[in-house]
C-alpha positions in Angstrom: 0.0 0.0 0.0 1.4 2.9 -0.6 0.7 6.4 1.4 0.4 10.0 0.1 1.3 12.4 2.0 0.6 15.9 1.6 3.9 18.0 2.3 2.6 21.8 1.2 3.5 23.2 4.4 7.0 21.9 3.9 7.1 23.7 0.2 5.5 26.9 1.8 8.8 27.8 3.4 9.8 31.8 3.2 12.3 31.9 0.7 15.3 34.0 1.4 19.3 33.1 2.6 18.1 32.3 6.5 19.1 28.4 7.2 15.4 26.7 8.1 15.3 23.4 10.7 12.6 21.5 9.8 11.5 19.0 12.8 8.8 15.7 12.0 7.2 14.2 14.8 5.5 11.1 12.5 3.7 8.1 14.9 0.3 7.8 16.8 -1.1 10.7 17.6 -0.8 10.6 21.2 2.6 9.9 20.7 2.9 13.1 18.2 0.8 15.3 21.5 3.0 14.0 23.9 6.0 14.7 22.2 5.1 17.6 21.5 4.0 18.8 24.9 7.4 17.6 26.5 9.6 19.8 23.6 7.4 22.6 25.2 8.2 21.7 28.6 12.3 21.7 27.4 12.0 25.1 25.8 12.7 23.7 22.4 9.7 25.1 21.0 6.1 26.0 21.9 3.3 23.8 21.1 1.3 26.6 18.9 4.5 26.8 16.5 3.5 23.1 15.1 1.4 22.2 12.7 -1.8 20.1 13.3 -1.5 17.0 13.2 -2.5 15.4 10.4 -3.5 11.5 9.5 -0.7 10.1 7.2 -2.9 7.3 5.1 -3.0 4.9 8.0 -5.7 5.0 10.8 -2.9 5.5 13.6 -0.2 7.7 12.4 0.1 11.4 12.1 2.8 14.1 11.0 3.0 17.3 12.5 5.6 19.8 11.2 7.8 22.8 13.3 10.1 25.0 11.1 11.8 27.6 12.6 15.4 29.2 11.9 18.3 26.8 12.9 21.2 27.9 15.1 23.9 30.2 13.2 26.9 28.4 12.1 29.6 29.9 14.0 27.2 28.5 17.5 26.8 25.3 16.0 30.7 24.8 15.3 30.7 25.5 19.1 
């Protein structure tokens, strides 16, 4: 069986030079909430800033989508 998955929040990215992270939570959706809820509780990104989730062709797994600017180069060499 093969799945389609809609990715036009990926290809709606802003263009311009700024390096983009994306992060994919993909499993059952409590999974997906909870894993969510605990990258909230660690500061790595607020729950509003992901996308809903959304069923991936199977009736337990969901994607939900965070893109937000990565860390600059010269911290990341750090």
């Amino acid at each position: 069986m093969t799945t389609s998955l809609n990715l036009d929040i990926l290809r709606a990215i802003p263009a311009g030079n700024q390096e983009q992270l994306k992060v994919v939570l993909m499993g059952e959706l409590d999974a997906v909430l909870r894993t969510q809820d605990f990258l909230a509780v660690v500061k790595f990104a607020d729950k509003k800033f992901w996308s809903n989730p959304q069923p991936i062709g199977t009736s337990s797994e969901y994607i939900s989508v965070l893109i937000r600017k990565s860390a600059s180069k010269a911290v990341a060499a750090i």
